[in-house]
Steps between C-alpha positions, in 0.01 A plus 500: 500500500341848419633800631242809663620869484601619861524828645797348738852623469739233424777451688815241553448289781824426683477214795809494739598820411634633860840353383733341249347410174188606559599836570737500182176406319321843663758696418590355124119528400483816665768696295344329184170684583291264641302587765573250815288353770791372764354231723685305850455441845727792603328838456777737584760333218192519250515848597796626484541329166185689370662832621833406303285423200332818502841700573558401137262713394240156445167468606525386867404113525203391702589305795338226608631301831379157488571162634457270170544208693205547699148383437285701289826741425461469132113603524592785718777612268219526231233703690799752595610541101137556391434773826823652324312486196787245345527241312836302399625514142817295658546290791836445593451183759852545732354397837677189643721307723692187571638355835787285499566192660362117497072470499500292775687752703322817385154662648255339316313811504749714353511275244178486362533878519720462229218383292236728654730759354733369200217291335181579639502880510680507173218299353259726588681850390570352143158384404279764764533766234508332105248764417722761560770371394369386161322874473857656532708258279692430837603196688656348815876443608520216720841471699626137503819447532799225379382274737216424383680316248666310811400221716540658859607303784592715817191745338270281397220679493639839361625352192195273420330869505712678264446174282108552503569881438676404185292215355161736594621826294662264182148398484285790555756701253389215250134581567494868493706571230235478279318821704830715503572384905829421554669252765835520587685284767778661636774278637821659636774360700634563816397907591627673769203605687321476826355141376822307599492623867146396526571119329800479711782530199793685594543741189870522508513122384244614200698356190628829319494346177125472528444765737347867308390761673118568546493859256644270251260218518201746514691665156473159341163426614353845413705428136387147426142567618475731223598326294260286556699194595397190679780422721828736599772372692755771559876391412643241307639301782151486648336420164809220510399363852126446384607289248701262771224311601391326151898460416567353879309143670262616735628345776822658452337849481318421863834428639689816355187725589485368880854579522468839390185632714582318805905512536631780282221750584477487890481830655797442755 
């Protein structure tokens, strides 16, 4: 791949960033003195978060409200950066959900817009802009998550997403290496945010051993990116629990996972 010289600005791209780790991310690249393109469905929290930005005394982040889940979104999201005259350095891919709950019993629509979003749109916003990327010495955070490590019974379709989000950065960080891009999967725990309402988890039961806080995931992330490292997972008993399912039979794992997403985890 050859790079072109560009008159664009580059920018971080942050996706999900109306809340939680996303807006950690903002906020983290922001006070490092990045300039930040803040991208989500909700316009007022993107915002609101661009004025607190810019209280700091930091440029104030373009906003961009867009549905990534919908057709064409990722396209859009393009034409909008270049009639900014922007172009990402950094993509920081946060954007995604999960629903709780047996497949049979869940809208089948609403799951396959966990793909639309978590595997499809991701897809597309890591590889839409190599050019850039490679041109700036910059790279792409994807957010997995532990359970992509997991089987997922009781969210089937959720986990088997964060498991294509991991195997899909491991192997483009392999493949652009070589041109100075960097891939990082990021795969926290449990994080109190607005995601567990959504999925249906009631975030009092999170597991506090696992449980960190979405400023210090976003810390990590931000750190380990830099570094240049392939995959982080924040917290030694999370980087313990990843390492259950090739100590553990499979079967057993199914069983113990089940258990945990559709008993222990019920929003009462």
């Amino acid at each position: 791949m050859q790079t072109t010289v560009s008159t664009l600005k580059p920018i971080v791209l942050v996706t999900g960033a109306s809340a939680g780790i996303g807006e950690a991310f903002a906020k983290i690249f922001a006070a490092h003195g990045h300039e930040v393109a803040l991208v989500a469905r909700r316009a007022e929290r993107l915002d609101m978060l661009a004025d607190e930005i810019a209280q700091t005394g930091r440029p104030r982040p373009t906003v961009l409200p867009t549905d990534l889940g919908a057709a064409g979104a990722p396209a859009a999201l393009a034409d909008a950066l270049a009639a900014h005259a922007l172009e990402p350095a950094i993509v920081v891919n946060n954007a995604g959900f999960g629903l709780r709950g047996t497949a049979a019993d869940l809208d089948l629509d609403r799951q396959l817009a966990i793909i639309d979003l978590n595997v499809r749109a991701l897809t597309d916003l890591s590889l839409r802009w190599m050019d850039s990327l490679e041109r700036h010495r910059g790279g792409v955070i994807n957010v997995a998550s532990i359970a992509g490590f997991f089987p997922g019974p009781g969210m089937a379709v959720y986990h088997a997403s964060k498991a294509y989000i991991l195997s899909f950065t491991e192997a483009l960080h392999r493949e652009f290496a070589p041109l100075g891009v960097t891939f990082t999967a990021l795969c926290p725990g449990p994080v109190p945010t607005e995601f567990h309402s959504r999925a249906g988890i009631a975030v009092e039961r999170l597991p506090r051993r696992l449980t960190r806080s979405a400023e210090r995931v976003a810390r990590e992330g931000y750190a380990g990116f830099m570094r240049g490292e392939r995959v982080i997972i924040p917290g030694f008993a999370n980087k313990v629990a990843t390492a259950l399912p090739r100590l553990l039979p499979r079967a057993l794992m199914l069983r113990l996972v089940e258990r945990n997403q559709l008993v222990k985890n019920r929003l009462s």
